[in-house]
MDTraj code that builds the backbone (N, CA, C; nanometers):
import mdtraj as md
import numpy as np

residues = "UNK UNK UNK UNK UNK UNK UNK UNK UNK UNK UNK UNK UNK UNK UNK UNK UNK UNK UNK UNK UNK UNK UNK UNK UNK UNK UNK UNK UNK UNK UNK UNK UNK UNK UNK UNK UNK UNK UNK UNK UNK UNK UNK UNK UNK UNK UNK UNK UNK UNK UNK UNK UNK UNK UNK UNK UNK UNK UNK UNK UNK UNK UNK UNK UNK UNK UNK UNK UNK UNK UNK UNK UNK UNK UNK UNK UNK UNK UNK UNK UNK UNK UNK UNK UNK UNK UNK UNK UNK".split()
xyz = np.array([
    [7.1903, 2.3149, -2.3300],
    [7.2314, 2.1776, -2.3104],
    [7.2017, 2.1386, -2.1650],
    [7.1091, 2.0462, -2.1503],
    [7.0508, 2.0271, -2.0436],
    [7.1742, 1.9189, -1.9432],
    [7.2160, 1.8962, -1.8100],
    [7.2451, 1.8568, -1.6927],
    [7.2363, 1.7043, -1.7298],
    [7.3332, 1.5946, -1.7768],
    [7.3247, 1.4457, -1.7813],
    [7.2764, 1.3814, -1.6175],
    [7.2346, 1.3140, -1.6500],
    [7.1317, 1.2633, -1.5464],
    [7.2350, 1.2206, -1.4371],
    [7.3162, 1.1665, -1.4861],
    [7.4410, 1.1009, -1.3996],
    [7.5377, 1.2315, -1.2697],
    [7.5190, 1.3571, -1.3820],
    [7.6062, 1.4729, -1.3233],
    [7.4989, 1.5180, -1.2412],
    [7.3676, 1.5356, -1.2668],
    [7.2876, 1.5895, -1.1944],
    [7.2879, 1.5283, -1.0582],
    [7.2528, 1.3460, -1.0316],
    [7.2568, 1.2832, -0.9155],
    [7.4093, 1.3155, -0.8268],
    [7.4989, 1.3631, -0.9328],
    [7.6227, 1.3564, -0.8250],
    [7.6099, 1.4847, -0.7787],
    [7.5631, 1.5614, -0.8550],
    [7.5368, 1.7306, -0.7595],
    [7.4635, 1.6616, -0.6298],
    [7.3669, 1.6238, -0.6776],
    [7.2401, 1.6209, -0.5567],
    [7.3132, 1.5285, -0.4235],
    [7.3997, 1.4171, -0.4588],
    [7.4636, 1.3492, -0.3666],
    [7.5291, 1.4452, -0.2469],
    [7.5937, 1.5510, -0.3310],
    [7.6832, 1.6562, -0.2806],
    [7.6340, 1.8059, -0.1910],
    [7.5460, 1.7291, -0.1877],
    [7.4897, 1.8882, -0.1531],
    [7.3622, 1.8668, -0.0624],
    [7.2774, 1.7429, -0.0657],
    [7.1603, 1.7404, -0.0609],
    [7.2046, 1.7035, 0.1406],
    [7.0551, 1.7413, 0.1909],
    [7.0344, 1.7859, 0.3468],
    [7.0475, 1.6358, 0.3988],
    [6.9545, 1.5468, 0.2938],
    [6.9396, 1.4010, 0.4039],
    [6.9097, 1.3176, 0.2506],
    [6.8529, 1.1719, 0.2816],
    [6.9049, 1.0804, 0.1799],
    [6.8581, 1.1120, 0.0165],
    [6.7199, 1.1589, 0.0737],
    [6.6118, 1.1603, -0.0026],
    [6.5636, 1.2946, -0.0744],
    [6.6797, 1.3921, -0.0235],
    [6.6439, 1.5169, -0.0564],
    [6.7151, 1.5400, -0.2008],
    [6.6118, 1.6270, -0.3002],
    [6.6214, 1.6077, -0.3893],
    [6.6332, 1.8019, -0.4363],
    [6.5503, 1.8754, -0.3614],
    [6.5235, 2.0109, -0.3981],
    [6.4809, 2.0821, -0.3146],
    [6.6116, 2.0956, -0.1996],
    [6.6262, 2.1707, -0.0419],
    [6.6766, 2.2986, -0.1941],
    [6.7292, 2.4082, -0.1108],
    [6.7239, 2.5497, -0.1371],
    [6.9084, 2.4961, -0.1852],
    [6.9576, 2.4343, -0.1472],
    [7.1528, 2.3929, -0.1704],
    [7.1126, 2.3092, -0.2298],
    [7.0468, 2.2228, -0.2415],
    [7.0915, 2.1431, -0.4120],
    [7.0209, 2.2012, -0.5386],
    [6.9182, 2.3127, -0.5032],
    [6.8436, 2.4132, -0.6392],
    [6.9745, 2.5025, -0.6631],
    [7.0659, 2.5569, -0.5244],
    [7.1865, 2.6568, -0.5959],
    [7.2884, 2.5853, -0.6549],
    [7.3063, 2.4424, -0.6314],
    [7.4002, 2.3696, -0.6788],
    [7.4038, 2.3258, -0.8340],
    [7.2421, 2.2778, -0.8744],
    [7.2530, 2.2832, -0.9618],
    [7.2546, 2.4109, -1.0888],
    [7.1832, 2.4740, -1.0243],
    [7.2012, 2.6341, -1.1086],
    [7.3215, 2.6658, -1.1442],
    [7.4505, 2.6440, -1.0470],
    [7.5386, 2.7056, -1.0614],
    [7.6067, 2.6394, -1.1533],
    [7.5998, 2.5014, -1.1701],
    [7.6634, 2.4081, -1.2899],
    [7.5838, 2.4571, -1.4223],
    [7.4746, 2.4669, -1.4222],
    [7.4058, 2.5284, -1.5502],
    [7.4358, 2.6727, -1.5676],
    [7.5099, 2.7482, -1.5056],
    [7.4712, 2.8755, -1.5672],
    [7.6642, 2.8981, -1.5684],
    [7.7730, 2.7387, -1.5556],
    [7.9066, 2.7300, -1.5838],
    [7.8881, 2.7008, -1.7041],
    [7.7922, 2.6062, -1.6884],
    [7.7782, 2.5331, -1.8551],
    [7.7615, 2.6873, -1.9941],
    [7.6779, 2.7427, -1.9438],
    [7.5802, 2.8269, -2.0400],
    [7.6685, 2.9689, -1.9820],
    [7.7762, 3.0035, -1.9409],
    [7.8719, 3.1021, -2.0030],
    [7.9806, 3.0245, -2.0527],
    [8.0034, 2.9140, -2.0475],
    [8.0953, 2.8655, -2.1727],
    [8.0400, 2.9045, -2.3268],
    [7.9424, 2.8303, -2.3234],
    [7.8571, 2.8359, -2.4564],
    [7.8630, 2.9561, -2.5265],
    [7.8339, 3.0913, -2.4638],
    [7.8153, 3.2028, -2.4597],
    [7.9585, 3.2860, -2.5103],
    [8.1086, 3.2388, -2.4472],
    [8.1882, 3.2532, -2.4621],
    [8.2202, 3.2466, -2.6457],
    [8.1734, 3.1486, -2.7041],
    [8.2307, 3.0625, -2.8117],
    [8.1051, 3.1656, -2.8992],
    [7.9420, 3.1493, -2.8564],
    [7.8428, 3.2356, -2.9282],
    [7.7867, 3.3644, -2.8728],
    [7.8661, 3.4394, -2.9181],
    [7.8595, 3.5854, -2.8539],
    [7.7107, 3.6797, -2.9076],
    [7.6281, 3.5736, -3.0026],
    [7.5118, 3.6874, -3.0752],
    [7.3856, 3.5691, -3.0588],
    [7.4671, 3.4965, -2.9749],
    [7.2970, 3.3948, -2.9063],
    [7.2336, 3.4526, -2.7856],
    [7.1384, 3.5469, -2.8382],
    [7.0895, 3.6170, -2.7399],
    [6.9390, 3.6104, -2.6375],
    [6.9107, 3.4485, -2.6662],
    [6.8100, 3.3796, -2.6283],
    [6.8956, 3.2924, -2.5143],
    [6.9891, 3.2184, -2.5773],
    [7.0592, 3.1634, -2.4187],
    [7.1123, 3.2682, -2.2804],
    [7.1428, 3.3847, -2.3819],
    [7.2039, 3.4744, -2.2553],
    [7.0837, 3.5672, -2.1594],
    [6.9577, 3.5547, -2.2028],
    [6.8235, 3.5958, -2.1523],
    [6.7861, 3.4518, -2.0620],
    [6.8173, 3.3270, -2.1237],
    [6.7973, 3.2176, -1.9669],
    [6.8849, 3.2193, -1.9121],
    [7.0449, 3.2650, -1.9208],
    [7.1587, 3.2855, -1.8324],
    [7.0986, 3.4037, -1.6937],
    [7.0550, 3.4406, -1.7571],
    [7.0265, 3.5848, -1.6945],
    [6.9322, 3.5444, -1.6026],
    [6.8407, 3.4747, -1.6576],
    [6.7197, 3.4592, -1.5670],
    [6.7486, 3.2939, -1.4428],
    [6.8438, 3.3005, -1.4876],
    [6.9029, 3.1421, -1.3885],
    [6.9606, 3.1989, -1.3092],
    [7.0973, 3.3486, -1.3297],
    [7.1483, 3.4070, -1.2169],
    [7.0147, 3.4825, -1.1319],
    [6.9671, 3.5302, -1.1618],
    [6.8073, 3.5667, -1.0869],
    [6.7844, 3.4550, -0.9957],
    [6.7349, 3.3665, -1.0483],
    [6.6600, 3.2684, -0.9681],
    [6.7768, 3.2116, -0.8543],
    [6.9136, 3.1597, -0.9114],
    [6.9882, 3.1397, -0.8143],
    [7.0089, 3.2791, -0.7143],
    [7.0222, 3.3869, -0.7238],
    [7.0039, 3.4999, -0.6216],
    [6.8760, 3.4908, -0.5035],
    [6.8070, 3.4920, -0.6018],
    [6.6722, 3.4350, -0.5021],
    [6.6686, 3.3662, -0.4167],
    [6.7336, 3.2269, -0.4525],
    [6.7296, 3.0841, -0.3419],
    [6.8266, 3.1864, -0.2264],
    [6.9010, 3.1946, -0.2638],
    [7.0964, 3.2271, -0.1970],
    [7.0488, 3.3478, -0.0639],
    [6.9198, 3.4451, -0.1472],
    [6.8934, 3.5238, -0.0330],
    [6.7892, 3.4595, 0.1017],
    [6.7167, 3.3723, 0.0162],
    [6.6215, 3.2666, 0.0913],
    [6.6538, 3.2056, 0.2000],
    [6.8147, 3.1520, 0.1456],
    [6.8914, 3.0801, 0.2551],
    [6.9689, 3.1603, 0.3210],
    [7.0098, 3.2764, 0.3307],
    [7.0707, 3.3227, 0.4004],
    [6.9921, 3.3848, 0.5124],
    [6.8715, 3.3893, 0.4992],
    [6.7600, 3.4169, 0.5836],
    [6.7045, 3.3352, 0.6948],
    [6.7105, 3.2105, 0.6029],
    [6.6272, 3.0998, 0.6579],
    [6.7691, 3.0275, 0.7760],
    [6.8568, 3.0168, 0.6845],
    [6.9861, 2.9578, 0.7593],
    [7.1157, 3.0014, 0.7340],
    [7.1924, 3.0755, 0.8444],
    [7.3119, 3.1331, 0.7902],
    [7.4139, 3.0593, 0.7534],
    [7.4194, 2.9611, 0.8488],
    [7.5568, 2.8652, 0.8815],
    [7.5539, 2.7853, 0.7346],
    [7.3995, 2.7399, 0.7001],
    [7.3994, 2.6472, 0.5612],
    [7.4664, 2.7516, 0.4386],
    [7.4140, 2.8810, 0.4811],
    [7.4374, 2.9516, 0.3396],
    [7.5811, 2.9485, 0.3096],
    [7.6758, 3.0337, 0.4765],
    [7.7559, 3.0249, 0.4266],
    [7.8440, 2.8622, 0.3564],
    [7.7977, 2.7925, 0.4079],
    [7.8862, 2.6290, 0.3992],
    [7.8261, 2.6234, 0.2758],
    [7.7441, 2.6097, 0.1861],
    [7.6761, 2.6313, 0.0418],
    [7.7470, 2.7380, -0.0435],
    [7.8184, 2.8542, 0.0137],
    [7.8698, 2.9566, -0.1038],
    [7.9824, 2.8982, -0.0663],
    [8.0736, 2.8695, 0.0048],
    [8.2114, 2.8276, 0.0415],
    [8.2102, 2.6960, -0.0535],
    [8.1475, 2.6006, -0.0729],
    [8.1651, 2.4717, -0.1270],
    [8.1175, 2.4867, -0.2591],
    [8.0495, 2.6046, -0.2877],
    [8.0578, 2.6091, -0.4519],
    [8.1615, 2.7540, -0.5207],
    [8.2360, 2.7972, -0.4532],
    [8.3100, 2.8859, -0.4702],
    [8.2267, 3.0144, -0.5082],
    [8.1539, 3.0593, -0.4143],
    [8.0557, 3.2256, -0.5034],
    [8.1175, 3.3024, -0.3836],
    [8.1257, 3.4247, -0.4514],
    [8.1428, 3.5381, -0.3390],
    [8.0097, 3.6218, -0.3004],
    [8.0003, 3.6288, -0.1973],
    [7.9545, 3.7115, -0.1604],
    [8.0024, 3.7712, 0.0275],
])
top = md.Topology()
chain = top.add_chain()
for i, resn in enumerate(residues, 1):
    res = top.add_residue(resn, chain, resSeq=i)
    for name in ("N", "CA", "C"):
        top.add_atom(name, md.element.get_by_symbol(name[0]), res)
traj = md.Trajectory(xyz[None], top)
């Protein structure tokens, strides 16, 4: 179940670097992280859908990826990016 267009712009409002930014490295983890809340709900309820839990899988990947990207590229953003979406690390 794909991101309503409406929820998506309010991620991007929330997160994004400057007016126009649409897909800095914090609004790609922002939205990941709403899609992969969405898609262990789902998962919760269908425990033998094993095609959604192979793109779950591969969304926590890709969000790991960005998260190490930015912690590289910028610490101060990373941490203010895991603090404002609640992830531990």
């Amino acid at each position: 179940m794909p991101l309503s267009i409406e929820k998506k712009s309010e991620i991007m409002a929330d997160h994004r670097r400057h007016e126009s930014d649409t897909g800095s490295a914090e609004v790609q983890v922002a939205l990941l992280t709403t899609r992969i809340q969405q898609l262990t709900e789902h998962l919760k309820t269908h425990k033998k859908d094993h095609s959604s839990r192979r793109g779950l899988l591969k969304m926590v990947g890709r969000r790991s990826a960005l998260l190490k990207f930015l912690a590289k590229a910028d610490r101060t953003q990373y941490l203010a990016t895991i603090g404002k979406l609640g992830l531990r690390k």
